[in-house]
N, C-alpha and C positions, 0 to 999 in steps of 0.2 A: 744508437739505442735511446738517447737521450731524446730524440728526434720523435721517435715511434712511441713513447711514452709520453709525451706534451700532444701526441695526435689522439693517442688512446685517454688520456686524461679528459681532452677536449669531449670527444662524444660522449662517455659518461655524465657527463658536468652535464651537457644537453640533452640528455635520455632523464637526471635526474632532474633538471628543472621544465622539462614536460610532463614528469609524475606529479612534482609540486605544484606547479600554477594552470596547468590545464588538465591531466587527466581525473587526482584527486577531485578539485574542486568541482566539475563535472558531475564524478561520481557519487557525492554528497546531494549535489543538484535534484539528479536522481533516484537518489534516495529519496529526500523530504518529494518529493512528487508521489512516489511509490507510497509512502506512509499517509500523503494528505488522500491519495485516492482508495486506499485499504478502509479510511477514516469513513469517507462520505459513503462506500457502499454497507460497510458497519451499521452505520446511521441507517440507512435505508430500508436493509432486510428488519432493523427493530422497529423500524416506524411502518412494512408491511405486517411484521407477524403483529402488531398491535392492533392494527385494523383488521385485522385476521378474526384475531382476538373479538374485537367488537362485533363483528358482522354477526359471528358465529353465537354468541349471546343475544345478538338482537333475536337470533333466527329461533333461538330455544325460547325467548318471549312470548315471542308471538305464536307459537306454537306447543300448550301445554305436553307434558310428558301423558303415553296412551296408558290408562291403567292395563294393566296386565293379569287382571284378575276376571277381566270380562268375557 
């Protein structure tokens, strides 16, 4: 018994220190990836809807509002 418990202990031990030093760390890894690339497309749709923004004001400049009473 004693035998079958130092074997079972063994794989545990090695199942736990693959959670700790490779899968965990991995999966933080991947996290901050996941976070820097949520970041940059964040950035991106604000800096299209901004120019969005601009075009569409330029476009009402240059083109006065049509009276309506005509």
């Amino acid at each position: 018994k004693l035998t079958l418990l130092d074997a079972e202990l063994k794989k545990v031990t090695q199942r736990v220190n693959l959670f700790e030093k490779v899968i965990i760390p991995q999966t933080h890894e991947h996290i901050r990836r996941i976070r820097i690339a949520l970041g940059d497309r964040m950035t991106a749709a604000v800096a299209r809807a901004k120019m969005a923004k601009e075009k569409l004001e330029a476009e009402e400049q240059e083109s006065p509002p049509e009276d309506a009473s005509a």
